[in-house]
C-alpha positions, 0 to 999 in steps of 0.5 A: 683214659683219653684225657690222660694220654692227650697232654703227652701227647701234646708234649710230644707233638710239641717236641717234634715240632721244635726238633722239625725246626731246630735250626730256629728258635721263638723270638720271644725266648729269652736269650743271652745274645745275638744268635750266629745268623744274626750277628751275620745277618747284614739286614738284621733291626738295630745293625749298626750301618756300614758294619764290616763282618771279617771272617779270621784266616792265618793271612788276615792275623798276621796282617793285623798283628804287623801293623799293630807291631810297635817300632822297638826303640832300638830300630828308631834311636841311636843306641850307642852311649856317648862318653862325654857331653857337650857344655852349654848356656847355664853350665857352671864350669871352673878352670885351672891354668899351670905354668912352669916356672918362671910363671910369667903371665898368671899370678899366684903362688906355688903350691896348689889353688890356695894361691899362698905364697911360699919359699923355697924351688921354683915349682910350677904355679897353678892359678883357678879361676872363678866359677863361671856359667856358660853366657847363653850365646855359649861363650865363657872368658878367659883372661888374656884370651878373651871370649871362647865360644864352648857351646856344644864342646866337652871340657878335653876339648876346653883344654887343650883350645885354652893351652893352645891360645895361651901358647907365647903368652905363659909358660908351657901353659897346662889346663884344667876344666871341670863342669861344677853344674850341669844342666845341659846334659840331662834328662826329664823323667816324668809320670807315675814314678817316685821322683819326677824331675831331672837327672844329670848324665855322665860319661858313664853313658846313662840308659833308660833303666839308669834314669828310671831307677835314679827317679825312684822307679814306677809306682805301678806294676810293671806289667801295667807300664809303658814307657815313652820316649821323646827325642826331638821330634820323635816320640814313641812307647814301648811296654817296660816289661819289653825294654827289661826283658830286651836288653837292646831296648835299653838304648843310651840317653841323650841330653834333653830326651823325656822319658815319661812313665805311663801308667796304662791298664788293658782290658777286654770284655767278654760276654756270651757262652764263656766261663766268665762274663765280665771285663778282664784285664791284660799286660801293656805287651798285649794277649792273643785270642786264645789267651783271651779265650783261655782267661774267659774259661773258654767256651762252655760245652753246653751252651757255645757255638765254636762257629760263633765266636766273635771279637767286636772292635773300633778300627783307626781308619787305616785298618783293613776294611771287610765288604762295602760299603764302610762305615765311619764314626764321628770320630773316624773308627770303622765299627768291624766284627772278626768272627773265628770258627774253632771247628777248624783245626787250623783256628788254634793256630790263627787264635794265636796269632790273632792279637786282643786289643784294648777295649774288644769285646769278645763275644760267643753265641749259644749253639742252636741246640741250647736254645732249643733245650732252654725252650723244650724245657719251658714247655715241659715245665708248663704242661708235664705237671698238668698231665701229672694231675690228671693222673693222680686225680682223673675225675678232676 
């Protein structure tokens, strides 16, 4: 009888012995991940040296998210179209010359630019003039003119300076020009697009959204794709989902902007006690953490510490740093662990502000009870069928 009751009783000495040190578990037990104490604890073997641990409140949040927040094109970038566009060296224009009659300075017949001869009433005499490209000091030539510096004037304002310098000369001289070949005015879409290359700009006042579609548009999904915009020395990128969905981001383009399309997948992984291990990818515009939260099958009820859950991240240098001394790599990120305790009402709303970054790790410990249930079931494994046998067979 004695030798039936002695491993239950060890069974049950055993679990009042863990339930006694709950909080604690044997270091040899196989685990998941870090515990809540040891990803907090400073000292701990293997800690990562000068690693800042950030406790998330709603101030830090929006902190973050403000100087994460990406300048919108149309706070950087005139956004009014223009509607005519300068000419400049490598422009092909042609100009045509009216005279009234009697024309007395330019040749040619009546009629039109065909330039034949005709009888009958004097009309008016038009003579064009040979295409020909804008020289590179920005200058064309106009028989008895001469010279006429264009560069950087449109073809009204050609006109009317040629008429002007041909007042006394023809008679009541009138003006055409137009812009055969432009290449001054234009625009340099590249990258993951159909048709990389130039597009010509109107006196429509091409946009944005105008230039991607002449090119073809992207070639990956748009919720992938960022846009970048450089404008003399100014260059910046906003997601293309946010340029569709605002319309004020759709600014008007200027000769010689580049547009160029990047293709630029987001991902986090997230590991511990979560519905899903594994890397999960995320639009360009960015998630919150309890959208991160929300696509990792959130926390799982048997195994998570709503204490515990944390988001690893390599800061830029600039980031907000937590408790001395900081850590620095050799390529000058500050390693920092974000931790959030969702026991708290309030950490909803801060999750939502909160934004989850490429390359994060979101990781969420195991609550101290699941450890202990995960030992407790070790021990019983190894000694409840012992007991069981010397039931069922007591002489042995």
């Amino acid at each position: 009888m004695n030798s039936t009751v002695r491993p239950a009783a060890l069974v049950l000495c055993l679990i009042a012995t863990a339930l006694g040190g709950c909080a604690t578990y044997p270091g040899w037990l196989n685990t998941a991940g870090a515990s809540r104490e040891q990803v907090g604890a400073p000292d701990a073997p293997g800690t990562l040296a000068g690693i800042q641990l950030v406790t998330v409140d709603n101030a830090l949040a929006l902190r973050l998210a403000a100087s994460r927040r990406k300048r919108l094109f149309s706070e950087s970038f005139a956004t009014a179209a223009r509607t005519a566009y300068g000419v400049g060296p490598g422009d092909v224009i042609e100009v045509s010359v009216w005279e009234a009659p009697p024309a007395t300075l330019f040749g040619g017949a009546s009629g039109g630019p065909s330039g034949d001869s005709r009888s009958g009433p004097a009309t008016t005499r038009v003579n064009t003039l040979p295409e020909q490209m804008v020289s590179s000091d920005g200058t064309i030539t106009v028989p008895f003119i001469g010279q006429i510096l264009v560069d950087g004037h449109d073809p009204q304002w050609m006109e009317e300076e040629i008429a002007r310098r041909l007042q006394h000369k023809a008679n009541q001289p009138q003006v055409m020009v137009r812009v055969v070949h432009n290449v001054t005015a234009m625009v340099t879409v590249v990258g993951e697009v159909a048709a990389s290359g130039l597009v010509p700009l109107t006196a429509r006042g091409e946009r944005l959204l105008d230039a991607l579609a002449k090119s073809g548009g992207v070639r990956q999904p748009v919720n992938k794709m960022t846009l970048q915009l450089t404008r003399g020395a100014v260059v910046q990128s906003l997601p293309l989902q946010a340029i569709i969905q605002d319309a004020r981001q759709n600014i008007a383009l200027q000769p010689g902007d580049v547009v160029t399309a990047l293709y630029q997948p987001s991902s986090f992984t997230v590991l511990g006690a979560t519905g899903r291990n594994e890397e999960i990818s995320f639009e360009t515009q960015g998630i919150s953490l309890a959208q991160a939260l929300a696509r990792s099958g959130g926390l799982s009820d048997a195994r998570a510490d709503a204490r515990g859950v944390y988001i690893f991240r390599f800061e830029d240098g600039g980031a907000e740093p937590g408790p001395a001394p900081v850590g620095v790599t050799t390529v000058g990120k500050i390693p920092v662990i974000y931790q959030i305790d969702l026991r708290e009402r309030a950490s909803f709303f801060i999750a939502q502000n909160f934004t989850v970054e490429n390359g994060d790790v979101l990781y969420v410990t195991n609550a101290p009870a699941a450890e202990l249930q995960k030992f407790l079931n070790i021990i019983i494994s190894a000694i409840y069928p012992a007991a069981v046998a010397k039931i069922v067979s007591p002489n042995l």
